[in-house]
C-alpha positions in Angstrom: 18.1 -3.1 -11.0 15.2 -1.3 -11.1 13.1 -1.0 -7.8 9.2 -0.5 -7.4 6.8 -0.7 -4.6 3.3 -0.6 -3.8 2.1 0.6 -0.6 -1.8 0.3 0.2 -2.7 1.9 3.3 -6.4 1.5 4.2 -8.0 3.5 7.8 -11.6 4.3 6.0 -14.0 1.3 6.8 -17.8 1.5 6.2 -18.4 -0.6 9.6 -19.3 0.7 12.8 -16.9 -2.5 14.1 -13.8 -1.1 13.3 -12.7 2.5 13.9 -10.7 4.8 11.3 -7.6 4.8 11.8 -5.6 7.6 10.0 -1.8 6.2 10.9 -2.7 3.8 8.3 -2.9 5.9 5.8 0.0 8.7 7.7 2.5 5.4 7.6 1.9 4.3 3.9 2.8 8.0 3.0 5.5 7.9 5.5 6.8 5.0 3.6 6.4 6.3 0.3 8.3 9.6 0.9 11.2 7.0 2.7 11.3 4.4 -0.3 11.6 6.9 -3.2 14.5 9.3 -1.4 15.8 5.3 -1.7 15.4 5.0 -5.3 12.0 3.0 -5.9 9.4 4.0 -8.0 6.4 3.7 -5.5 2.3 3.4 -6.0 0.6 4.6 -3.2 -2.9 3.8 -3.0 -5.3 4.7 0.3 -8.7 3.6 1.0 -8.9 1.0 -1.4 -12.1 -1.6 -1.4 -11.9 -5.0 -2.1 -12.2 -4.7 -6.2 -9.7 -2.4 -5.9 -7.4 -3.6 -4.3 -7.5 -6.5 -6.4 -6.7 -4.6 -9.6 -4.1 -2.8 -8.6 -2.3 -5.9 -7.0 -3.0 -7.9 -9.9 -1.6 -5.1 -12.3 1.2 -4.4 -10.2 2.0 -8.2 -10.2 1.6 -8.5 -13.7 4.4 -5.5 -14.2 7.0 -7.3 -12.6 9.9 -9.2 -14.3 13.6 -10.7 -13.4 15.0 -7.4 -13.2 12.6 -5.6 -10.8 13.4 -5.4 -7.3 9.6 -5.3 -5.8 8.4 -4.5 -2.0 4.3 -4.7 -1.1 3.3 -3.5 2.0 -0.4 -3.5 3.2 -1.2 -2.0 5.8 -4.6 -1.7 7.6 -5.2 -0.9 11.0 -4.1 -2.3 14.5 -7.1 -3.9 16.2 -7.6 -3.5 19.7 -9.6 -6.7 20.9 
């Protein structure tokens, strides 16, 4: 069974209300080099805006089938309140 993922780490943000955070962006690589030494064919995508990240989750979606194996992680930034 084949197995892709798509890994979206975002840390850049335009707004002076949240901070950037590079671990976002450290972990979704983190992840990527993890997953493929596990056999998935990964996307990795950082910094993404909104269109974006619409596009490539609908495309990715729109790859999959019943004999794909598929992981999405999203990742963003821990908020401190």
């Amino acid at each position: 069974m084949k197995r892709v993922a798509l890994l979206i780490g975002n840390a850049n943000y335009q707004s002076a209300k949240f901070p950037n955070i590079e671990n976002c962006k450290a972990d979704a690589v983190l992840l990527d080099i993890l997953l493929r030494k596990r056999g998935f064919e990964t996307q990795l995508y950082l910094d993404q805006n909104a269109e974006q990240m619409t596009e490539i989750i609908s495309s990715f979606f729109k790859s999959l089938d019943q004999n794909i194996e598929a992981l999405v992680f999203y990742y963003e930034s821990p908020l401190t309140l």
